[in-house]
N, C-alpha and C positions, 0 to 999 in steps of 0.2 A: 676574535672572529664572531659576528654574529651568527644567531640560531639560524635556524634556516627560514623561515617563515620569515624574519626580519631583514634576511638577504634579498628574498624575494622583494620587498617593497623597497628596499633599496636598488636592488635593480633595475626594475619599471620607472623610479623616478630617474632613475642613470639612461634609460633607454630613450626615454622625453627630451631630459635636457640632455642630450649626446646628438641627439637628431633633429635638434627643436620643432619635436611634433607638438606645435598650437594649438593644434586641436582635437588633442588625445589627451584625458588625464590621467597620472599613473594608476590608479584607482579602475579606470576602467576595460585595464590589461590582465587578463584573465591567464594564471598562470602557467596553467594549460594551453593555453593558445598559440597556434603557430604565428611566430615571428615574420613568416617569408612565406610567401603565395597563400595565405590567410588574412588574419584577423587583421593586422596593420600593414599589410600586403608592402613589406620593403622591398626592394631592390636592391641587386649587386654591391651598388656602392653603398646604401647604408649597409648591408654587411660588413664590408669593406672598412667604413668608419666606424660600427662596434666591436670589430675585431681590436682595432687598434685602441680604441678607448678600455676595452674591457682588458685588454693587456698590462697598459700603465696604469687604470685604476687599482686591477688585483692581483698585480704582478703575476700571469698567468701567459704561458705559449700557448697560441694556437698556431700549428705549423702548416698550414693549409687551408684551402677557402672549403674544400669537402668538408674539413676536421671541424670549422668555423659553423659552415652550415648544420651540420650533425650537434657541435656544443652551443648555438645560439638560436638553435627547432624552435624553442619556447622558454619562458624564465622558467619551469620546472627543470630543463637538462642544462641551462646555464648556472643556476645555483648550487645543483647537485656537482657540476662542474669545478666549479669555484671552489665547494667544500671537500671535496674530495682531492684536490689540488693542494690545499692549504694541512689536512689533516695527513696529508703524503710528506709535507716539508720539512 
């Protein structure tokens, strides 16, 4: 498992290529920044397609679109997510 800070930039570029944002680069996803009615203002369904892609990538449940929005806020509580997921296993 990567450190955390290495998570994070692999997430943003997983968030890029997952949603083929062409005109975001992952460099300039701030990892603080909200995912959803913010900084890259997604929508429903790209939740909906990160849920699913961040499941098969890190082999992780998300049980819920609440649960979804709460663990995909921003790459700081996705990674934190992930590593806490993984260091439980």
């Amino acid at each position: 498992m990567p450190d955390l800070l290495q998570l994070k930039q692999e997430i943003k570029s997983f968030i890029v290529k997952r949603l083929r944002l062409t005109d975001v680069s992952p460099e300039s996803i701030g990892d603080a920044d909200p995912l959803f009615g913010g900084g890259l203002d997604l929508d429903s369904v790209d939740l909906l397609d990160l849920v699913v892609g961040v499941e098969k990538e890190y082999g992780i449940r998300i049980a819920s679109a609440a649960e979804g929005r709460e663990i995909l806020a921003s790459v700081n509580s996705l990674a934190e997510h992930i590593s806490r997921s993984h260091a439980s296993a």
